[in-house]
N, C-alpha and C positions, 0 to 999 in steps of 0.2 A: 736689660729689658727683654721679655719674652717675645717669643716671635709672633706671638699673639697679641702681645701689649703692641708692639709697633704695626699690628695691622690696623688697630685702633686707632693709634696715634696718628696716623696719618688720614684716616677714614676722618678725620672730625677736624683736621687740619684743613680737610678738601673741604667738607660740608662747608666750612665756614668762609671757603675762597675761594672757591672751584676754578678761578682761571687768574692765581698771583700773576705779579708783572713787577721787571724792574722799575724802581722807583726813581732812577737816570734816565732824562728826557734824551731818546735821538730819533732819528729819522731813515737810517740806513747803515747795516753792515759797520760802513768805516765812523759814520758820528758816534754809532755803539761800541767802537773800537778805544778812541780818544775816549771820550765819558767816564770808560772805565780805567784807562789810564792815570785818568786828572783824579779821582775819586780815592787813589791810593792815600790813605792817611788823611783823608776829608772826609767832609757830606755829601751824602746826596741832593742836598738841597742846594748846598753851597756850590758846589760842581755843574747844578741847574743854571743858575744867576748866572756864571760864569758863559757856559756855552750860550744862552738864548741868543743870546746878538752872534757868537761867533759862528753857530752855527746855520746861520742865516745866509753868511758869505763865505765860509770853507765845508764844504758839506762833502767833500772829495780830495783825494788826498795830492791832487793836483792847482784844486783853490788851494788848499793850506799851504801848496810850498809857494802860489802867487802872493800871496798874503805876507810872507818873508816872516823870521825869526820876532822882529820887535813888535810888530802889531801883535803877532802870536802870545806874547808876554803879558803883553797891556789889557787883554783880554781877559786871561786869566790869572792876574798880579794878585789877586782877591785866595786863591787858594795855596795851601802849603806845598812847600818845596815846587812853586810854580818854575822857576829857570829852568831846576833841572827838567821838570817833567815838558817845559815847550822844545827843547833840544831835543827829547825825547821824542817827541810827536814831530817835529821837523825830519828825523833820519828816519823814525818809521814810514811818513808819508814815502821820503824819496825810495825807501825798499819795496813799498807795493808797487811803486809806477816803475823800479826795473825791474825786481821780480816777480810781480804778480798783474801785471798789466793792470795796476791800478785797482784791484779788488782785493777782497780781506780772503786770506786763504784759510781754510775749512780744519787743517789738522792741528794740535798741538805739538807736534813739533816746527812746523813750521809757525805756528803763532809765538811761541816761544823764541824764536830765531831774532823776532822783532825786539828794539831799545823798549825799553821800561813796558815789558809783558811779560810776567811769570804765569807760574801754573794758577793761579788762581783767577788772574784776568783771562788768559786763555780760554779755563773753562766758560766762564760767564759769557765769552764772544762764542763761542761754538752751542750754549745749551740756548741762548738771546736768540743769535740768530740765526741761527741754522738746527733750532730742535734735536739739538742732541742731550742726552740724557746722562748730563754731568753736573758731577760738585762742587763748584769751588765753595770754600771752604774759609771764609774772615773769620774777625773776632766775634761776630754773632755766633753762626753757627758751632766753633769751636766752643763755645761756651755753653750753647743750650745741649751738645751729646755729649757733653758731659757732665753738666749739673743732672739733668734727667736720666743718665746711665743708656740714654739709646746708642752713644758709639765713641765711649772714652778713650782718650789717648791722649798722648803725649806731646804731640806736637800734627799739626795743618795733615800734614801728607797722612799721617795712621788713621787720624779721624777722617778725610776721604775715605781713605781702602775700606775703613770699617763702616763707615754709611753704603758704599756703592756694595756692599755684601750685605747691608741690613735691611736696605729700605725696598720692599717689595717694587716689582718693575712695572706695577701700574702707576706707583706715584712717584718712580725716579726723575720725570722732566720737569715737576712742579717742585720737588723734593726742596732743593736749594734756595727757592723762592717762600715756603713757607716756614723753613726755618730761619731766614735771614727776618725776616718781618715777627715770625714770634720771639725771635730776641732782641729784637730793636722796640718793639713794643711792649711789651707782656713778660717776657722773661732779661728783663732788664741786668745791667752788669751788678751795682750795688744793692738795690731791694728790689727782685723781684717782685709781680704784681701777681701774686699766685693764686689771689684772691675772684681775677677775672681770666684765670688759665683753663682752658677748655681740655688738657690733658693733665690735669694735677694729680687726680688719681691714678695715673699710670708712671708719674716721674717720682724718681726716687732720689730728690732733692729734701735733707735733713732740717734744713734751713724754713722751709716754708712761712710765707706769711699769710698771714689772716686775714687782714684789712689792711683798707687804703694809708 
């Protein structure tokens, strides 16, 4: 895509969102921490149900360890790969409260260091909650820069590198937000909906459909 198609692409991506948001309900740093963690290989919606009640009474990563491993479970028993992921969020919690005095720490290497955090939750906790101007990079987004040719690759990490060199630095902090919501809606895995695509003419997807 031209460096002029993607100034577009995103000019019309804004027009029609001006202020995206993650679609994981929290309330603070660390409930945006866990959300993202439970969300691996889930919904967001489903990941929702799950925390409303939990995060009512562990909203810190000091309730979550008073809270113990089995209510932590029963909570979220409703989402995939739930055991592993409350083991998860048990040793995470006890790593903020010795090494971060209980706060979510700002770098990805250090977010990284935490049980069940890769680079792609990482990002999402540093661009969420602390406005940094990163990518992480799911099955949405890898699939819309590359159906539309705005930043093909081969695998999560190339398509980062190639987004955070593509996408102009006025729209880098919404950038991941409105490409995760135009491929969860609009630019769908099986038929896309290209028919209500607000950038059709600038993607260069062979496939296109016409109608609903």
């Amino acid at each position: 895509m031209k460096k002029s198609d993607i100034e577009t692409f995103f000019q019309r991506l804004s027009a029609a969102d001006p202020e995206p948001q993650t679609e994981l309900q929290y309330s603070n740093a660390y409930t945006l921490l866990v959300a993202v963690v439970l969300s691996a290989q889930a919904t967001d919606k489903g990941v929702n149900k799950a925390t409303e009640k939990l995060f009512k009474i562990a909203d810190t990563p000091q309730k979550m360890r008073d809270l113990g491993l089995g209510h932590l479970t029963d909570h979220i028993k409703t989402i995939g790969l739930f055991r592993t992921k409350a083991k998860n969020v048990m040793e995470l919690s006890r790593l903020l409260i010795e090494r971060h005095d209980g706060e979510v720490p700002r770098t990805q290497a250090e977010l990284e260091a935490l049980p069940g955090v890769g680079r792609k939750t990482a990002n999402v906790v540093r661009n969420v909650a602390f406005g940094e101007p990163t990518i992480a990079v799911d099955t949405h987004i890898f699939r819309v820069s590359n159906r539309t040719g705005l930043a093909p690759g081969k695998n999560v990490v190339e398509v980062e590198e190639k987004l955070m060199k593509v996408v102009p630095k006025a729209y880098r902090l919404h950038a991941h937000h409105w490409l995760i919501l135009h491929g969860r809606y609009v630019c769908v895995a099986r038929k896309p909906l290209c028919f209500k695509c607000p950038v059709i003419d600038l993607c260069a997807f062979k496939g296109k459909t016409t109608a609903a």
